[in-house]
Structures are given as structure tokens and as C-alpha cells.
C-alpha positions as MATLAB code, in Angstrom:
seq = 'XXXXXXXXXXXXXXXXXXXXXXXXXXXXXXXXXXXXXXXXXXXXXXXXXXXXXXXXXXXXXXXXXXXXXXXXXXXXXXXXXXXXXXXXXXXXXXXXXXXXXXXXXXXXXXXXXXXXXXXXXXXXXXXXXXXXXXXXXXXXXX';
ca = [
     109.478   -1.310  -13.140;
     108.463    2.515  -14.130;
     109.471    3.159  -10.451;
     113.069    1.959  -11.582;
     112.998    3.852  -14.567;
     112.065    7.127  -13.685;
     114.681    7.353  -10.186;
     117.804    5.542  -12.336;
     118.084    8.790  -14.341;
     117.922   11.298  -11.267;
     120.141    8.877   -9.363;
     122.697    9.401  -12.019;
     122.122   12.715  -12.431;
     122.657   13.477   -8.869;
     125.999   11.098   -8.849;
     127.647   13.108  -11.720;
     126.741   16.295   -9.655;
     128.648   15.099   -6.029;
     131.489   13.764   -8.729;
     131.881   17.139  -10.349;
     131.805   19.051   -6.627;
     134.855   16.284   -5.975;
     136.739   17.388   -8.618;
     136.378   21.269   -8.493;
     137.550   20.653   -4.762;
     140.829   19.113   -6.239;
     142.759   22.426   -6.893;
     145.438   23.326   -5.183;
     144.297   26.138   -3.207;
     141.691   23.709   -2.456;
     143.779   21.284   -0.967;
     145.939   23.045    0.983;
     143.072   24.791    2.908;
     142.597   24.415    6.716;
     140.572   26.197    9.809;
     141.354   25.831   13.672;
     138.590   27.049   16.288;
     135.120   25.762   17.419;
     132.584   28.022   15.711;
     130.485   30.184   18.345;
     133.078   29.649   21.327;
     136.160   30.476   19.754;
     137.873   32.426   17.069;
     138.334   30.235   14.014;
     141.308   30.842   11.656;
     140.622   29.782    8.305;
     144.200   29.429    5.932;
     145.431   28.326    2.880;
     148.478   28.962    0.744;
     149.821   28.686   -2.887;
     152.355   29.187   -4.975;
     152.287   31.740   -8.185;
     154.586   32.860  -10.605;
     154.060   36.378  -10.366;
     156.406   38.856   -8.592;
     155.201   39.332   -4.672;
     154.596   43.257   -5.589;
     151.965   42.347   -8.564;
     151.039   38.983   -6.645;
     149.991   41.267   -3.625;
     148.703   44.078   -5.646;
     146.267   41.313   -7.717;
     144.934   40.340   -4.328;
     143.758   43.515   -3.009;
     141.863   44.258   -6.224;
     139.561   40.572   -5.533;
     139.507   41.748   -1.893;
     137.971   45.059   -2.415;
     135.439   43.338   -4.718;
     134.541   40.798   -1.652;
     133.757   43.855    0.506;
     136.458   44.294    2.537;
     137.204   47.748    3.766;
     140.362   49.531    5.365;
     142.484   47.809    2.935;
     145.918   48.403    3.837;
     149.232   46.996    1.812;
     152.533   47.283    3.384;
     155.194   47.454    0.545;
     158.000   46.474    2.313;
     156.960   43.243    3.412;
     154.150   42.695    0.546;
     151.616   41.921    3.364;
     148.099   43.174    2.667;
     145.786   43.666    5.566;
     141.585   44.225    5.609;
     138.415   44.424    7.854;
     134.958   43.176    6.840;
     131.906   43.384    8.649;
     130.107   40.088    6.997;
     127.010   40.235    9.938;
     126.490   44.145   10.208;
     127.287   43.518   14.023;
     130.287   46.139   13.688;
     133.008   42.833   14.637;
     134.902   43.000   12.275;
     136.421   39.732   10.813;
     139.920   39.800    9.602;
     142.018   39.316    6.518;
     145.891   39.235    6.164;
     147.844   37.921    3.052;
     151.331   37.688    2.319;
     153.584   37.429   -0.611;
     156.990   36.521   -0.103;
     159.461   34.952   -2.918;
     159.935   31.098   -2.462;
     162.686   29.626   -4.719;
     161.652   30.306   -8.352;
     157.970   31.369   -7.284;
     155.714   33.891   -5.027;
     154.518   31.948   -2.037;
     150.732   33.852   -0.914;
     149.810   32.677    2.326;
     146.077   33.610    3.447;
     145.103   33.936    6.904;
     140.719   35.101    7.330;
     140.124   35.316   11.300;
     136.248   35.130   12.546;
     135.869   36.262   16.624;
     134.064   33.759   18.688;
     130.630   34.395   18.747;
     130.769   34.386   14.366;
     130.493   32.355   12.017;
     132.390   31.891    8.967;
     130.635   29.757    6.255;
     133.833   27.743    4.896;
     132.477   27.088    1.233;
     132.467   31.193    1.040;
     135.965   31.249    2.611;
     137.701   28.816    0.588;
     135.829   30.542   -2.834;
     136.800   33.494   -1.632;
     140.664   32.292   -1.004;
     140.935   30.589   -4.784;
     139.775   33.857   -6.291;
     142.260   35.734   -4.757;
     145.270   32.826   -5.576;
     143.812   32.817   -9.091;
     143.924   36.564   -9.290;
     147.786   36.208   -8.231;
     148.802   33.832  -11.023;
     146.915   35.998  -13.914;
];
């Protein structure tokens, strides 16, 4: 009986943690998050996409200010086509791992689509990538 009461706490506990993970994963740029590629063999394409009601020039703009503070380097941002292009090195192997985001207007909204590319041989760690995606979205809307 103290065996009971001592693991029913903990057991609940640990429920309302997995619950909580559920519902953070419920956001949009959550949920429209995908990858291709088998991870060692092949490059993998991680992507995701939202919709913001900024202008694509401060959408794009937003987005290159949360990409310099993941590390990225050789940031580039084309003006024209509101398309921002970056390198990171995540290993320190000198591959360099690839990030290209878009803004382009979509109806009454900014449509950001998000494209991170790891070479075969690398491995991207998709928790990191799909954090890394909703802090650039949520830098977009703000």
C-alpha cells in the first residue's frame, strides 16, 4: 500500500509532463512541419511553413535577426524576392548545413516557407530544428 502511494504521485506527475509536451507541439508551425531523407545515407530536408501578418520585407528581415542568433553565418537576403539564405556549420566538420526562407504575400497575409538541408553523412536533431523554425515564424508575426 505505501508502494501505491509513493509511485501514484510521480505517475501523475510524469502524465501531466507528456500532456503538456502534447500541447506545446499543437502550434501551427508545429503542425505543419515535415523532413524527407534517411539520416546518415541521405540528405534530409527538414520544412515547415506559416502564415504572418507582417509585410514579406519586415517578415524576412525578423527572420534573419533569430537566424544570426542560431549561428548561422553568410547570411544573405535577396530583396527582390524576400528570400533569405544561410550556412551553419552545427558539427565543426566544415559541411555546411543549409538554410533558405521565403516570404511571399498570400491573400491578406505573408506566407514564410522554411526549408533547413543536412548532407548525408549529418545529422539534424529534429526537436532543435522545429524550435529553431517556431522562433523564427514567431519572430515574423511580432
Amino acid at each position: 500500500m505505501m508502494f501505491i502511494r509513493l509511485i501514484l504521485p510521480c505517475a501523475i506527475a510524469v502524465s501531466a509532463s507528456f500532456a503538456s509536451l502534447n500541447t506545446a507541439q499543437a502550434q501551427p508551425c508545429s503542425s505543419n512541419f515535415t523532413s524527407a531523407g534517411v539520416p546518415m545515407l541521405s540528405e534530409i530536408s527538414y520544412r515547415s511553413w506559416d502564415l504572418v501578418k507582417n509585410p514579406p520585407a519586415k517578415a524576412i528581415s525578423a527572420a534573419a535577426r533569430v537566424v544570426s542568433a542560431e549561428g548561422f553565418g553568410a547570411i544573405r537576403i535577396d530583396k527582390a524576392t524576400n528570400t533569405l539564405t544561410a550556412l551553419q556549420d552545427g558539427a565543426g566538420s566544415g559541411r555546411l548545413q543549409s538554410l533558405k526562407i521565403t516570404a511571399r504575400k498570400s491573400g491578406g497575409a505573408t506566407r514564410l516557407d522554411l526549408i533547413f538541408t543536412v548532407q548525408a553523412g549529418q545529422i539534424g536533431h529534429e526537436g532543435e530544428v522545429r524550435r529553431g523554425f517556431c522562433n523564427v515564424i514567431e519572430a515574423a508575426r511580432r
